[in-house]
N, C-alpha and C positions, 0 to 999 in steps of 0.2 A: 450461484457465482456472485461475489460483491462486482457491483456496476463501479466502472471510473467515474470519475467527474471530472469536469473542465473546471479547472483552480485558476488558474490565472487567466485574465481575459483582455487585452493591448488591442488597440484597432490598426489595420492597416491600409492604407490609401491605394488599395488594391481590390481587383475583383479577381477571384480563379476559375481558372479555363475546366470549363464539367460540365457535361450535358447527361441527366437521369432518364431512364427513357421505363415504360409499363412494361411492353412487348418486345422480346427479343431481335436484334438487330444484327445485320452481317458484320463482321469484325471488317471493316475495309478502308484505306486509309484517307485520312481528312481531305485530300486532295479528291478524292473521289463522292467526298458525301459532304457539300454546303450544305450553310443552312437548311433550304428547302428541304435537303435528302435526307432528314431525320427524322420519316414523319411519325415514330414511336415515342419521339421525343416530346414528355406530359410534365417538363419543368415551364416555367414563364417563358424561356428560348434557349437555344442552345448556348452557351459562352466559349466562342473558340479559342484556340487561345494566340497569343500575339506571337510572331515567328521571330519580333526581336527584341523582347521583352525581356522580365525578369525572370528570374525562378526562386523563390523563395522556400527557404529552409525549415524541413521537416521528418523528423526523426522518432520514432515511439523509444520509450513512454512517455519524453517531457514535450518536447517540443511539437505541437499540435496544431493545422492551421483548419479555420473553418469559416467557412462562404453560406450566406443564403440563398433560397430557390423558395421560388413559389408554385405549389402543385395545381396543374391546370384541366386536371383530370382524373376522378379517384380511381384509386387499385394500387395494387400492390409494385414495388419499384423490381424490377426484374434484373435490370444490369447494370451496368453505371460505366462512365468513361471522362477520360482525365489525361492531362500530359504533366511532364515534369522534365527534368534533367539532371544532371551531376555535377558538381563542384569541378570546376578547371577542366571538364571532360576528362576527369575520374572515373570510366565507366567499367564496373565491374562485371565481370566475362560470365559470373557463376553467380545465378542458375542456368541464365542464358544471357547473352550479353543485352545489357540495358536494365536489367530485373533486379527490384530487391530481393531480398527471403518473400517478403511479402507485404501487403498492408494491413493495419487497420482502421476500418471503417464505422463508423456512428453517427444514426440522427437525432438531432435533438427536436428538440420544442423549441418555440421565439421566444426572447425577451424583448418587448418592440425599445425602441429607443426612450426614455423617458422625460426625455426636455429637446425635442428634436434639434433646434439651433446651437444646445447649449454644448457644455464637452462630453457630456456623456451620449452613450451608444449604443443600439442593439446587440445581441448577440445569443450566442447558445445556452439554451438552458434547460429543462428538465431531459434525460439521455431516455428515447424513447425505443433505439434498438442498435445493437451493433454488430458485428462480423470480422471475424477475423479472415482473411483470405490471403491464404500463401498458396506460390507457384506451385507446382502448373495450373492450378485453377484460374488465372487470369491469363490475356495475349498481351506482350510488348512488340512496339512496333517504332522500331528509328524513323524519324522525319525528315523532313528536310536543311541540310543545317543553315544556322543565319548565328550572326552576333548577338550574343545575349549576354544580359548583368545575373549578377549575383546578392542576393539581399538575405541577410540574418538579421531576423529582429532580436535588437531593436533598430540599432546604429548600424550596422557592418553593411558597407557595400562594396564589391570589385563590377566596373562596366568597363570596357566586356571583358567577362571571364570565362564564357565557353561557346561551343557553336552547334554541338549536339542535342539536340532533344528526342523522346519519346513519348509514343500515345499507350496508357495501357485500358485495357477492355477487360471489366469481369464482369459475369454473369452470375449471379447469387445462388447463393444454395440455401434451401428451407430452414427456417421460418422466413418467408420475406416482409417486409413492411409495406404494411398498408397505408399510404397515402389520400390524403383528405382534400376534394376541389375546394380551392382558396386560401387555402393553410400555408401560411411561409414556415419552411422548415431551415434548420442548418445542418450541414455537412462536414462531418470533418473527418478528415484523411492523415496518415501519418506511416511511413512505412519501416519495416523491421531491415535491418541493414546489420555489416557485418561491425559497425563502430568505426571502421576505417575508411570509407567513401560516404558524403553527403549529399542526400535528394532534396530537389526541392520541386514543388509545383509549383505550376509556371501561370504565370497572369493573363489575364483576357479583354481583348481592347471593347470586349461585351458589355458592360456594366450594367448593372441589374441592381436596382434601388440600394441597399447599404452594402459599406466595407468590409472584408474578409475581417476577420479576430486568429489573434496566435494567441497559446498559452507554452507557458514554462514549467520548469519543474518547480515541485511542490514542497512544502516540509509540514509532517505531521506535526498539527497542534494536540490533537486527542483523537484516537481512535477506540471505540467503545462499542463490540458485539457483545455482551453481556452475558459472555460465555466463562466469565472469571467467577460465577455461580458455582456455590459448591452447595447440595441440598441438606438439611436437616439428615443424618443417617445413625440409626439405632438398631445394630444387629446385635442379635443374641441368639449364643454366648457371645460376649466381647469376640473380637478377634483373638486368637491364642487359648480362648479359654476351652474346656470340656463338658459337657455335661451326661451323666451315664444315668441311662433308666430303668436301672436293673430289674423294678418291680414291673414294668411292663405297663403300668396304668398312667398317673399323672407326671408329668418332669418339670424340675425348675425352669420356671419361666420369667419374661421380663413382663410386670408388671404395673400398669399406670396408675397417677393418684396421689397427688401431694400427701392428700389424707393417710394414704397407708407409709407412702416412703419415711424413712426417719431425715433425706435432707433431698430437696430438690422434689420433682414430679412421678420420678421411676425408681424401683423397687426389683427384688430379684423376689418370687412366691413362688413355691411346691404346695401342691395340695395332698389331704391324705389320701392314701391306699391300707390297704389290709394285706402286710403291713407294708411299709415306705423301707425302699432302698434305692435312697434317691441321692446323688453326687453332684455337686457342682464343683469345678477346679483350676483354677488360676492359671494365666498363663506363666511360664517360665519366669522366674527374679533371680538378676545374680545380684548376690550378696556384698555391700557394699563394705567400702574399708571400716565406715564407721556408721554403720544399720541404727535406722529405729527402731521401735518396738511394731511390731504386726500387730493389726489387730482387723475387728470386724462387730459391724452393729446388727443384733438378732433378736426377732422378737416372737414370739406364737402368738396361738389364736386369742380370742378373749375366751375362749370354753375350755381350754384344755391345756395342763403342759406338755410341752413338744418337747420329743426326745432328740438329742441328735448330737453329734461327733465335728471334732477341729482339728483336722491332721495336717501334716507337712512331711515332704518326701525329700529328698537330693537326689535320688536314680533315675525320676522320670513322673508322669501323669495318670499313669495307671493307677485302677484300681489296686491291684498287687505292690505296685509301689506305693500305694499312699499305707494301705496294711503293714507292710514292712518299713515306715517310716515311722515315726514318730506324734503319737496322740497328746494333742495340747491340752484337747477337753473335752470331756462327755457327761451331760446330765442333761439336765431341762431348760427348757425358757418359757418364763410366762408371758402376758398382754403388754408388758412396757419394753419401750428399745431398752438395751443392756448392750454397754461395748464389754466385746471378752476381747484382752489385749497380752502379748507375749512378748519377753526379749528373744530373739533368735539366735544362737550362739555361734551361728557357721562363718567359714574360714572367706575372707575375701577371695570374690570371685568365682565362688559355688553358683551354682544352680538350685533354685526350691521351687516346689507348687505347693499352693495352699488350696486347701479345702474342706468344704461342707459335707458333712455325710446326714441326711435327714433320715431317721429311723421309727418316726412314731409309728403305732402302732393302732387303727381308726379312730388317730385323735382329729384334728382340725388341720390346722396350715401350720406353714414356716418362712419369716420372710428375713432376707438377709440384704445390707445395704450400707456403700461407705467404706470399704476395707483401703485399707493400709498397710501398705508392703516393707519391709526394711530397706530399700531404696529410694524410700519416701513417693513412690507411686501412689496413685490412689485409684480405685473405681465405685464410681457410684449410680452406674447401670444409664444416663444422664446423654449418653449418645455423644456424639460429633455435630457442634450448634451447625446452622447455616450459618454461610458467612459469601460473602461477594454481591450478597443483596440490600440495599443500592450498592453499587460498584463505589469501589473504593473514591473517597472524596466527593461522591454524589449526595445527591440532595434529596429526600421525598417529604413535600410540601402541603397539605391541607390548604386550599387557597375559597373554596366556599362550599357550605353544606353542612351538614354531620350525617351521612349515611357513615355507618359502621364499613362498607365495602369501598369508602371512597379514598382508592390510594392503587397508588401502583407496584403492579408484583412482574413474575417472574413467570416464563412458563415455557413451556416445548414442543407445545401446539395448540394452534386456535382451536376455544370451544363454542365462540358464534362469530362467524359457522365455522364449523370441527372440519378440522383432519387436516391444517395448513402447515407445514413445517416452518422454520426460522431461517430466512436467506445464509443466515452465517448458523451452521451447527454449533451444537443443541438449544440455544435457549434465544429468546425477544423479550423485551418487555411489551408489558399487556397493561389499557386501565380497559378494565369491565363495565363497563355503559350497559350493558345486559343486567347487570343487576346493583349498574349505582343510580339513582333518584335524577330526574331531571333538579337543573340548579347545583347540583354540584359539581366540583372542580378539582386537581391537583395536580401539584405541576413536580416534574423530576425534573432536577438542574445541577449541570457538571462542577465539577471542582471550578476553581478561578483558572480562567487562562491567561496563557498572556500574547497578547495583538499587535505585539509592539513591531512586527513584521509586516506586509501588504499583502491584498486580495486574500483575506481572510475568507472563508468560505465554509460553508456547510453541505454537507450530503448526508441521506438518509436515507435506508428503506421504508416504506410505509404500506401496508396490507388494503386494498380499496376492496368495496362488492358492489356490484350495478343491481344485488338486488333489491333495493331499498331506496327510491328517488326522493323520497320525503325526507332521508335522513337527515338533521344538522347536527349529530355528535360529529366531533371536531379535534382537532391537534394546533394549537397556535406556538410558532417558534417564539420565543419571548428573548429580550436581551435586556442585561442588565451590568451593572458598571457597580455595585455594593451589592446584589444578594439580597436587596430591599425593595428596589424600586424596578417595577420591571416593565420593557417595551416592547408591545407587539411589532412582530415582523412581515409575519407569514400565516395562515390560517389553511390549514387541506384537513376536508369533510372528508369520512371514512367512507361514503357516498362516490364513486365516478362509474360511468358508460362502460370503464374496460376492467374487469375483473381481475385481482391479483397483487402482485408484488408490485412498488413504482418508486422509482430511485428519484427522487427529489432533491433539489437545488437552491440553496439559499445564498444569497450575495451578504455575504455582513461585514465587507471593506468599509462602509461606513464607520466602522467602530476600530479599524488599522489608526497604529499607533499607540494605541491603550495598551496598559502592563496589566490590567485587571477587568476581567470581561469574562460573564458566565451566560450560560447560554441554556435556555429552559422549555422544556414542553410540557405546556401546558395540556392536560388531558380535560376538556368538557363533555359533559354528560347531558342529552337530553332524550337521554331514556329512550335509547333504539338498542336494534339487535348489534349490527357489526361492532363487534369490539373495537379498540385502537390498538394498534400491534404496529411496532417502529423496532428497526434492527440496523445495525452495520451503521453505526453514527460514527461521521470524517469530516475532521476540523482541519481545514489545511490552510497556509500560508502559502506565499512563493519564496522558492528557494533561495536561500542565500549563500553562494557559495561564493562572495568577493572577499576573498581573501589574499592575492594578489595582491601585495602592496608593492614591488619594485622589480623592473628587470632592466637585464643589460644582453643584446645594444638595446638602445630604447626604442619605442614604436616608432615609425618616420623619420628615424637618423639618418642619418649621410654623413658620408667623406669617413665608412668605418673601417679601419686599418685594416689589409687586408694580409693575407689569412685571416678569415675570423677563427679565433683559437678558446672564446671562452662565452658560454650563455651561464646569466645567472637569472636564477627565478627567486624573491622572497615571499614569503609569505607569514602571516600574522592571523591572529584571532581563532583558532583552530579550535583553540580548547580541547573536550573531551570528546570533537570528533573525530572519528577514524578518515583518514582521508587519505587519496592517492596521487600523485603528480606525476602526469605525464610531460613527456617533449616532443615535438613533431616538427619536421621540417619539408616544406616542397621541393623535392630534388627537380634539381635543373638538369639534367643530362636528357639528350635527345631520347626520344622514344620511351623515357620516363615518365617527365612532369608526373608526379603523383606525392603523395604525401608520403612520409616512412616515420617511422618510429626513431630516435634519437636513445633516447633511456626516460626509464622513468626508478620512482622512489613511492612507495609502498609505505601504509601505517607512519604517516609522517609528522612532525610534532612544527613548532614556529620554527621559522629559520630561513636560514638562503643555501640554496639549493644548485651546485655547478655541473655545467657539461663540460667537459675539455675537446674536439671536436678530433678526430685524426686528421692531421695537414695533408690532404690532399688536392687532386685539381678539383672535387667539386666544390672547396669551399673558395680559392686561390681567385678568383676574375676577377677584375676590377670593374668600376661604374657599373657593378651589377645588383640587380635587386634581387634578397632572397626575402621569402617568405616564412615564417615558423609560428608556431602555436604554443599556447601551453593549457593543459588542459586538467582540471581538477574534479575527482570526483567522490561521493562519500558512500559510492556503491551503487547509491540508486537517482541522485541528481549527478549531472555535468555542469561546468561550466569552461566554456570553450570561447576562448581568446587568441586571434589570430595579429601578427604583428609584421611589420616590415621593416629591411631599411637596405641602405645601398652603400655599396663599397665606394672607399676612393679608387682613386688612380682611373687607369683605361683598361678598358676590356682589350685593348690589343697590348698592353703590357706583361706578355707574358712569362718576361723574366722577373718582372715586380721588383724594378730599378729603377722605376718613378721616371723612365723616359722610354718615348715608343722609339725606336729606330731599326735600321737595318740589322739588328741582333736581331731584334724579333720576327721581324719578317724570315729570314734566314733559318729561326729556329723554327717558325712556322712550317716554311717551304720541307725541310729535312723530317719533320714529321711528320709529312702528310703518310694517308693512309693505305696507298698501296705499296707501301717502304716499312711503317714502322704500325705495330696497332695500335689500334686509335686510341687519341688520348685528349680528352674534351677539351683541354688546358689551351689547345691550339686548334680547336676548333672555333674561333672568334665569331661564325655566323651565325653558330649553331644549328647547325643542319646535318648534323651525325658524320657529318665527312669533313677529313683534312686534306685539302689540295692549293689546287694554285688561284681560286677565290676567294682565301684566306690569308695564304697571304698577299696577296694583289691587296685587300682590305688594310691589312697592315701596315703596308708600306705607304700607300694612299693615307691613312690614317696617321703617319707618323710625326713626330712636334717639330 
């Protein structure tokens, strides 16, 4: 299975509520189990989380938030537990109420901070193990409610925007990970949802040395399993062709030997029999409007002339048919190539097979090679080249040495040590340190990229063996900006402690912004056993889906005429992606509050994009705020933009005649709800019901 990677990596001035524990623990709620009462709990301490805090936004597959812990006890992690919440108490009822589909789960390795004062920051980095875990495999458990904000990174925040939270509890299912005393690890969580409600984990007034990290979605720069290998392939007969061995002894065969062929390396040879009734015959040619001449190059032994036959049929392949077709020629051939060539005289759009009929008689051989068809076909026995090796636009480099082995190939399983398959089926690249010389070197390097995006990144498989601790053959990531000069980055010995595949993580944001950027592995040789074997190479950027140039109303408007009767979305720079636009809006009617779909537009090109809304009361309130979204997607990244703004006039103007007075009250009073059914419009307190605290408000309320 190709491992994720974390592509984009933002900090957050946040820590998350999670506490990892070795030994299974009773599912029982926070109020019941403080600190103290965790005592399975083998993280640095428990982080609870804050009851009026935030909850921050997280969603698979882009949006991914991740915290560190420090393991204070080895062994394997057995359960793990976390709280979160829902957007505006959004909470969605199925599977069970409070529950995603489910999460996923991965730890990584540390990248410690690198300039601790300065702006850069720790965070996640090589993915050490992960799990997927959908319900019912985990327990959700409602909390207690308190006022809590809302936070999307980068910028988005609503305080307060909900009051609900949950705790959830999973227990891991095999293989679990084994945790190392003093090792900081990271954590990241993200859960599968229906697209239409947002989770977010929620923060911890715990803090525990560095800041959470989100990541975004991604866009491929270069994705390269080197499974676009197609091998050298030389069957014989060609495809379509026949070969008949009437005599029962030797049959035409293919041949190797520059020496013998008359052009290229392969040859078509019959050896003799006593005597040879030996057939070779062409696959099928239809007859072209304006054919060339057929022909074929044929040579015998140097000891003997060889007898043999040149037929052609239109009925079919047979033997019988080639008899009952038409003979070009029959005599001998001696020791020199000789083409024997023919005009073909048939009707456009026939069918023909051509063939060899070899007839000596215990003379020597016959070797035939090069033919030429009246459809200007040719075969000259020559195979199907490989071709995918280097992958298209790659590079394979001699960088120091001259061993003859010293270069990188292709292949479909390790043979030191044998029997490893390729994370991505069928093929990896391999350099053979098994049999290149210590001192030498070569490096494979992708086409030009271009960087001109952020948080450029690298991931890669790479094959390790623990059994060989002396080893220093090596893989260095190198970057280069010309194809000439190139910079090391990263160095992983084929050498580690834990045996197998290991999906590695390269930061090369350094080089964001460049239109020209190649990126190269270096294979060094110092003459050990484990080969270097690298697979599943991902080059990724963070997404760019800003292409939102204008809407209407605009974000933070006021005083907007009410009925709102019209949303427009534009959008620019699209090109030749495929992209989708959605509309969303938070309905305000009691017992609702939830987001609903609007319309959306499908395979969409530049342009500006309108909703016409139906005039009803949930659009009609005055001095009201609504909420709406627009949200863009190219299948596999989102980008979700939420906006607001507020009506003019009074939320008690419900005839929307720019004065409150005893009309409206009146109209209030006659609609209440045990007379007429309810109708939000006059519902002014929003509290699902219309009576005489409505309009009491109204009238109270009037200019």
């Amino acid at each position: 299975m190709k491992k994720r990677a974390i592509n984009k990596k933002k900090l957050l001035s946040f820590s998350i509520a999670l506490t990892m524990c070795l030994t299974v623990i009773s599912f029982t709620s926070v109020a019941d189990e403080p600190n103290k009462d965790w005592p399975n709990c083998k993280m640095h301490y428990p982080q609870l989380p804050d009851p009026n805090g935030w909850d921050v936004f997280a969603m698979m597959p882009d949006n991914i938030l991740a915290d560190d812990f420090q393991c204070i006890e080895s062994g394997p992690i057995t359960d793990l537990h976390f709280w979160g919440s829902w957007y505006a108490d959004d909470i969605p009822s199925e599977p069970i109420y409070g529950a995603p589909l489910g999460f996923h789960i991965s730890i990584h390795a540390d990248i410690p901070d690198p300039d601790e004062e300065g702006p850069l920051y720790s965070m996640p980095g090589e993915l050490l193990w992960e799990q997927d875990v959908m319900y019912p495999a985990f327990e959700c458990t409602p909390q207690e409610p308190g006022e809590q904000g809302w936070f999307e990174p980068p910028d988005y925040y609503e305080d307060p925007n909900h009051l609900q939270y949950f705790r959830y509890d999973i227990l891991f299912a095999d293989p679990l990970f084994y945790q190392e005393e003093g090792t900081i690890y990271w954590v990241d969580i993200a859960p599968y949802t229906d697209g239409m409600t947002w989770w977010g984990w929620k923060t911890s007034l715990d803090h525990w040395n560095d800041d959470a990290v989100y990541t975004e979605g991604s866009e491929t720069v270069l994705s390269e399993n080197f499974d676009g290998y197609v091998p050298y392939s030389n069957p014989f007969p060609p495809i379509g062709w026949t070969v008949y061995n009437v005599d029962g002894g030797d049959a035409w065969s293919l041949y190797p030997g520059a020496s013998y062929a008359h052009t290229g390396a392969y040859c078509s040879r019959c050896y003799y029999d006593a005597p040879n009734d030996d057939w070779i015959v062409s696959a099928g040619i239809v007859m072209p409007a304006s054919p060339v001449d057929f022909s074929v190059w044929i040579k015998g032994s140097t000891y003997t002339m060889e007898s043999f036959e040149i037929w052609y049929a239109t009925t079919g392949n047979s033997i019988a048919d080639l008899t009952a077709g038409t003979l070009l020629y029959s005599g001998n051939a001696g020791n020199a190539w000789t083409q024997y060539s023919y005009p073909i005289s048939e009707s456009a759009g026939t069918t023909v097979w051509f063939a060899i009929h070899y007839t000596g008689n215990y003379q020597n051989f016959l070797f035939c090679d090069d033919w030429i068809f009246p459809d200007g076909s040719t075969e000259g026995f020559e195979g199907t080249p490989m071709s995918g090796w280097p992958p298209a636009g790659w590079t394979m480099q001699v960088v120091s040495g001259t061993d003859t082995d010293n270069y990188w190939r292709i292949n479909i399983t390790t043979t030191h040590p044998s029997g490893v398959i390729p994370t991505s089926l069928p093929y990896m690249a391999e350099y053979n340190i098994y049999l290149i010389s210590a001192g030498n070197s070569a490096r494979l390097y992708t086409p030009p990229l271009d960087f001109s995006g952020t948080g450029n990144s690298l991931s890669f498989m790479m094959y390790h063996s623990s059994a060989y601790p002396s080893e220093a053959d090596n893989v260095v990531i190198q970057v280069s900006t010309d194809g000439l000069t190139w910079t090391d980055i990263a160095t992983y010995l084929t050498y580690d402690p834990t045996t197998g595949w290991t999906n590695h993580l390269v930061d090369l944001s350094a080089y964001d912004g460049q239109s020209t950027i190649y990126v190269g592995f270096l294979g060094v040789s110092y003459y050990g056993y484990t080969n270097i074997y690298i697979d599943d190479v991902l080059i990724t950027s963070n997404a760019d889906l800003s292409i939102i140039s204008s809407i209407y109303p605009l974000n933070n408007s006021i005083n907007v005429t009410r009925p709102v009767s019209l949303f427009n979305v534009t959008v620019n720079g699209i090109g030749d992606d495929t992209i989708s636009l959605y509309l969303k809006w938070l309905n305000h009617t009691p017992y609702i509050e939830e987001w609903e779909n609007l319309t959306n537009w499908v395979n969409i090109s530049d342009g500006t994009y309108s909703f016409y809304p139906t005039i009803s009361n949930e659009w009609i309130w005055g001095n009201t705020t609504y909420r709406w979204s627009v949200n863009v997607t190219d299948g596999i990244n989102w980008t979700n933009e939420t906006y607001w703004f507020r009506t003019s006039g009074s939320r008690y103007d419900v005839n929307n005649n720019d004065v409150v007075n005893f009309q409206d009250a009146g109209l209030v009073w006659i609609h209440r709800t045990t007379i007429v059914p309810y109708d939000g419009l006059y519902d002014v307190n929003n509290n699902g019901q219309v009576n005489f605290q409505d309009a009491g408000l109204t009238w109270v309320n009037r200019d």
